[in-house]
C-alpha positions in Angstrom: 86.8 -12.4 -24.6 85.6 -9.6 -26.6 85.1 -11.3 -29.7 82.6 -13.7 -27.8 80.3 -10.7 -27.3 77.5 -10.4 -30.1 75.9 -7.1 -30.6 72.3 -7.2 -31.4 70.8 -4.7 -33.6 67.8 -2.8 -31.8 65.1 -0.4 -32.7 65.0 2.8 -30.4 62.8 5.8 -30.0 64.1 9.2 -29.0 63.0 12.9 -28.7 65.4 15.7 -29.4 65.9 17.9 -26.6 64.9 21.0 -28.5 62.5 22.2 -25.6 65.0 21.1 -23.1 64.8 23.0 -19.3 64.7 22.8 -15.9 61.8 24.4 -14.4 60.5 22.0 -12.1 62.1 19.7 -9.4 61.0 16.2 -9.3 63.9 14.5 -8.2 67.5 15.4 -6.6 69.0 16.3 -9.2 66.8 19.2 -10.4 67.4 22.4 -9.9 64.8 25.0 -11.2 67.8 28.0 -10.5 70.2 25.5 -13.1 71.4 27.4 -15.9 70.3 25.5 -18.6 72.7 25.1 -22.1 69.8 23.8 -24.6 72.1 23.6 -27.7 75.2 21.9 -25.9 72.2 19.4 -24.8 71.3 19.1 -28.4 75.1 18.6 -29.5 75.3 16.3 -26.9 72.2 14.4 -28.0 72.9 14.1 -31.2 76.3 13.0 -30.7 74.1 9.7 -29.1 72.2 9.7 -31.9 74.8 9.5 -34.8 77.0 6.7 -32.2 73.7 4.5 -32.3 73.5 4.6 -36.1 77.5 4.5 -36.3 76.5 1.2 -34.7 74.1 -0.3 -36.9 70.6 0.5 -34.6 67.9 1.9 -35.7 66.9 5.5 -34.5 63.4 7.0 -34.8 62.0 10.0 -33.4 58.9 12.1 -31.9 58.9 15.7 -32.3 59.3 17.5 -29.6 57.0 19.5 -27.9 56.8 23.2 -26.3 56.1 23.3 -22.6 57.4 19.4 -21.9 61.1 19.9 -21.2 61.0 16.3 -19.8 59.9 14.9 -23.2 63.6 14.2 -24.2 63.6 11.0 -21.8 61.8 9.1 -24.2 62.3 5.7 -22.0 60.0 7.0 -19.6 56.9 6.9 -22.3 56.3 2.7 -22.2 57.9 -0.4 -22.5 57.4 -2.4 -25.4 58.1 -6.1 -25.5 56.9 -8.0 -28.2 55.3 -5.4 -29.6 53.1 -5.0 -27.4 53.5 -1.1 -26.0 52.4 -1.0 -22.5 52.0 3.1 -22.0 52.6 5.5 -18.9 50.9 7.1 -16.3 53.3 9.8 -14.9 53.4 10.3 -11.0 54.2 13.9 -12.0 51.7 15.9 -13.0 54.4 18.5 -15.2 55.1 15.3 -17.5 51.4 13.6 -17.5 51.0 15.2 -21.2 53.7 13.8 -22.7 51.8 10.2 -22.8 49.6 11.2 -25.0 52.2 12.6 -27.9 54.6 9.3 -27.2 50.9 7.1 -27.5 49.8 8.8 -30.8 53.0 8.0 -32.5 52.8 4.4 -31.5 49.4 4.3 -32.6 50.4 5.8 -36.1 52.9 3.6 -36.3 50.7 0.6 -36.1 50.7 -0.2 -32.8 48.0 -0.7 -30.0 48.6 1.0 -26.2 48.0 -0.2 -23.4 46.8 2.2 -21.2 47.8 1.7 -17.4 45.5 2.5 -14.8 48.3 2.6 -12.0 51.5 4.9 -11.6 54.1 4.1 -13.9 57.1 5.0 -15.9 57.8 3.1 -18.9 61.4 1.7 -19.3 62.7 4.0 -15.9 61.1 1.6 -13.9 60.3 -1.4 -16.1 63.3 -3.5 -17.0 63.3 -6.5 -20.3 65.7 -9.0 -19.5 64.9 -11.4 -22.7 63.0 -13.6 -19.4 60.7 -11.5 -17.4 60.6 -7.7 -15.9 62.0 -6.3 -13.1 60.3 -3.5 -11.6 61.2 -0.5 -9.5 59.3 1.0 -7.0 59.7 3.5 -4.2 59.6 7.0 -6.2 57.6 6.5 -8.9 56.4 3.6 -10.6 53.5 1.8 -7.8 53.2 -1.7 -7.1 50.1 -2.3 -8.2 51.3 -1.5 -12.0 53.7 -4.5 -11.6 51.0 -6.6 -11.5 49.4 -5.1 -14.1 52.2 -5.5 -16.8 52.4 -9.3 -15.6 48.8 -9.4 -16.3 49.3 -7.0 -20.0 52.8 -9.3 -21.4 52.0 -12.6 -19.5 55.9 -12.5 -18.6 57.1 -12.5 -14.9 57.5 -9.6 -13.1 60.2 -9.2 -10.4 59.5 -6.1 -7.7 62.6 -4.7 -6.8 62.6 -1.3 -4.1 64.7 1.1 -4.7 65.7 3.0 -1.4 67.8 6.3 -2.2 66.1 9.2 -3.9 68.9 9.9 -6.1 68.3 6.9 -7.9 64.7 7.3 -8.1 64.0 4.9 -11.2 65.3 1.6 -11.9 67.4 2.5 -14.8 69.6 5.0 -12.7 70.5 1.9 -10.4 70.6 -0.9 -12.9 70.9 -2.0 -16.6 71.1 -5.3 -18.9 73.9 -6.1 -20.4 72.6 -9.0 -22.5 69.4 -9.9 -22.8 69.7 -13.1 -24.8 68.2 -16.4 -23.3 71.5 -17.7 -22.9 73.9 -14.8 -21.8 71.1 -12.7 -19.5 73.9 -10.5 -17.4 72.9 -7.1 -15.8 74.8 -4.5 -13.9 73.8 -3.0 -10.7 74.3 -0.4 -7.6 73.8 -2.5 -4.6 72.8 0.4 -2.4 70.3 1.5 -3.9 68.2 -1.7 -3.3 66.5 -2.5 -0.3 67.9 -5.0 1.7 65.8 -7.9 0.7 66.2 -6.4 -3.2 69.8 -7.3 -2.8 69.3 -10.8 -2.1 66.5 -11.3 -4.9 69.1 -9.6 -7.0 71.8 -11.7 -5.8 70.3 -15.3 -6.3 69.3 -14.2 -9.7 72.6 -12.9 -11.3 75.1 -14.1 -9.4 78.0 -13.1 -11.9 76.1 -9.6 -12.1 79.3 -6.5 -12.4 78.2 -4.6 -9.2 78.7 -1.0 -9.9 80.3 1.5 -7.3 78.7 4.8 -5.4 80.8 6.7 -7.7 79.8 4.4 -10.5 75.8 5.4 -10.3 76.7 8.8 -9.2 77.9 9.8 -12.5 74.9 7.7 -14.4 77.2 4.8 -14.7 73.8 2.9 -14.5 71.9 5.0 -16.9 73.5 3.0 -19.6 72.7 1.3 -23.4 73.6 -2.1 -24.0 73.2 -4.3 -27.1 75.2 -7.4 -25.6 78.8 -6.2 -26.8 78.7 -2.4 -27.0 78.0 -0.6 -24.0 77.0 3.2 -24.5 77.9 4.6 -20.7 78.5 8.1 -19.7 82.5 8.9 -19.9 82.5 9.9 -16.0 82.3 6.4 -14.6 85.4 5.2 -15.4 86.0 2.7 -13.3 82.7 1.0 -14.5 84.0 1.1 -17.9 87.4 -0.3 -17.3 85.2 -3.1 -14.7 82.8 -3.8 -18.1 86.0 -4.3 -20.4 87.5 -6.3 -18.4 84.2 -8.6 -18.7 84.5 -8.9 -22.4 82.4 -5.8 -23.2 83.0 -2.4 -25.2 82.4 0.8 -23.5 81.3 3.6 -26.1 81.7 6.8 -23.9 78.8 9.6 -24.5 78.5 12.4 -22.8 75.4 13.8 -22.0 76.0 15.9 -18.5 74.0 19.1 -19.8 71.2 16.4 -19.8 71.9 15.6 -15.7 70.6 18.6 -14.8 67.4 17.1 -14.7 68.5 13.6 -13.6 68.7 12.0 -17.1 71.1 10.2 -18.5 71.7 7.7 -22.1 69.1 5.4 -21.3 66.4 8.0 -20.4 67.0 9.5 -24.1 66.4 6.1 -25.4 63.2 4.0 -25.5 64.1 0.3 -27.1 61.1 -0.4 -29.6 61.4 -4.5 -29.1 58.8 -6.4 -32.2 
């Protein structure tokens, strides 16, 4: 079954932890007190970085800046589909600057930004299926930006509410695994989905691989695909073996110095779709 699975080549945008710390807490899994290892989370980095061009995608980079610790979860910065780059509006005020650096290099890149008016995260909370968006909100990105990106791409947008703050954006609960027209999969963590969430979920994937509380614990969810190779964190296991057993590659990368703050592979990695 492996063979079936066709990697795509994609474009991604990263920012090297360089900067890297913990000295705020805006979700769970930050602890100000955390003793902080900024060049094992540079090795660890750039060991993602050097697996994505090992795999034929395309890397490029913003510089990272001084006093934005956060600016190494370059997902967070927009979503492009299209290339059209709708931009963010942190609910943080610690990572509200970091817009503007992730928006000028767009811009000098040749590409417009959309500026939103309403609360929102980029790719944490804003999910490209290769059919429409679905969007998280509970923590941070608000409802009234969903309708705004339906309104910016003229794609659907699906509202999904996440429920446990440990999995406080979408892509720490949930992740495509092929976003081609005729082989749109996902994986997701049940629980961490309201009620009715589940069901919308359920209707629309019903051969989704349902990921375990152990599974999203260790950022099972937090994952790159690119519809054969899936870049996961090496703690979940039992993911892995589930996603292998579906025809997919695991790629294990380790990036635990980066969980300190809650991040994970997909957080490092914004997906420049044009």
């Amino acid at each position: 079954m492996t063979d079936s699975r066709v990697p795509r080549r994609r474009r991604f945008l990263v920012c090297e932890p360089r900067h890297f710390a913990v000295q705020y807490a805006i979700n769970p899994w930050m602890r100000p007190d955390a003793q902080v290892d900024v060049d094992l989370a540079r090795e660890q980095w750039q060991t993602l970085i050097s697996t994505y061009d090992a795999h034929g995608h395309t890397v490029d980079a913003v510089d990272p800046v001084p006093g934005l610790p956060d600016m190494v979860f370059a997902a967070n910065s927009a979503v492009v589909v299209d290339g059209r780059v709708f931009g963010s509006l942190f609910h943080a005020p610690e990572r509200r600057p970091e817009s503007t650096h992730y928006d000028t290099w767009f811009t000098s890149a040749g590409y417009d930004v959309h500026r939103p008016e309403s609360v929102c995260e980029g790719e944490g909370d804003l999910v490209w299926t290769g059919r429409y968006v679905l969007a998280g909100t509970g923590f941070r990105t608000s409802r009234e930006a969903h309708r705004e990106v339906q309104e910016f791409f003229g794609h659907p947008v699906i509202s999904l509410t996440l429920v446990d703050p440990r999995f406080y954006h979408l892509d720490t609960a949930l992740f495509v695994l092929d976003d081609s027209t005729g082989g749109n999969n996902i994986v997701y963590y049940p629980e961490a989905f309201t009620p009715g969430s589940r069901e919308v979920l359920a209707r629309l994937y019903p051969d989704a691989v349902l990921a375990t509380h152990d599974d999203a614990m260790a950022f099972g969810l937090n994952s790159v695909s690119d519809g054969r190779n899936v870049f996961i964190a090496p703690q979940a296991e039992a993911l892995a073996a589930r996603l292998g057993e579906h025809g997919y590659v695991p790629v294990p990368v380790d990036l635990s110095e980066l969980h300190k703050a809650g991040g994970g592979i997909k957080c490092c990695t914004q997906e420049i779709r044009s």
